[in-house]
N, C-alpha and C positions, 0 to 999 in steps of 0.2 A: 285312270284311263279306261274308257269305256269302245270297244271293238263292235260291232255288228253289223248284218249281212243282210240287204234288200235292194230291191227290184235292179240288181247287178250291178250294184254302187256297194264298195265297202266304205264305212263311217266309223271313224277314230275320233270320238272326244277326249280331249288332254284336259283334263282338269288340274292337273298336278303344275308344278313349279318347272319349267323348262330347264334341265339339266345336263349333262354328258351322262350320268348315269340313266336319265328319265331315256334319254335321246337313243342308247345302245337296245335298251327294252324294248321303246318302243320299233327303230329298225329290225331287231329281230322277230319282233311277232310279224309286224307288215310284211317282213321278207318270204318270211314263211311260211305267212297265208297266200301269198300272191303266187309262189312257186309251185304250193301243194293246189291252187283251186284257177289257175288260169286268170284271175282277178284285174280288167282292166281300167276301171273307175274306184277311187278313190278320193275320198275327202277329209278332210283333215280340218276339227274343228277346236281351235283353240279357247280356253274359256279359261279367263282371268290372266291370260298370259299375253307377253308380246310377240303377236304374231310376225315382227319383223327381225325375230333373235337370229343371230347368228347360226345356230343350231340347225334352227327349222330349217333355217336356205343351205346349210349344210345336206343334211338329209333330202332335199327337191332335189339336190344336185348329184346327188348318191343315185336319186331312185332315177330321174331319167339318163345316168350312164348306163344303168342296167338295163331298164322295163322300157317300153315303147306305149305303156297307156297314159291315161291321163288322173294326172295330181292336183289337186286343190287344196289351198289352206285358207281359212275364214277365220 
């Protein structure tokens, strides 16, 4: 899982195997970064995985009960 911060897009490459355990890590850095930095674009790029896991739509549905910005998965 690769995290980084430009022109006010944060980008999340999962390289890793979609997991519960992969899924808790990765909401808590996303959560954390978004809380501490005001963060309202984010993308979310998956690589090698399915991007239609349960998980993921788990997690889009976590983040907009909370945040008001905008989510993307590729």
């Amino acid at each position: 899982m690769n995290i980084f911060y430009t022109n006010e897009t944060l980008y999340v490459n999962l390289v890793d195997t979609i997991n519960t355990d992969i899924l808790e890590i990765l909401k808590k850095r996303i959560f954390r970064i978004i809380n501490d930095y005001d963060i309202d674009n984010i993308i979310i790029n998956v690589i090698g995985g399915d991007k239609k896991n349960p998980l993921i739509n788990e997690f889009v549905r976590e983040y907009y009960n909370r945040y008001n910005g905008k989510l993307v998965v590729k």
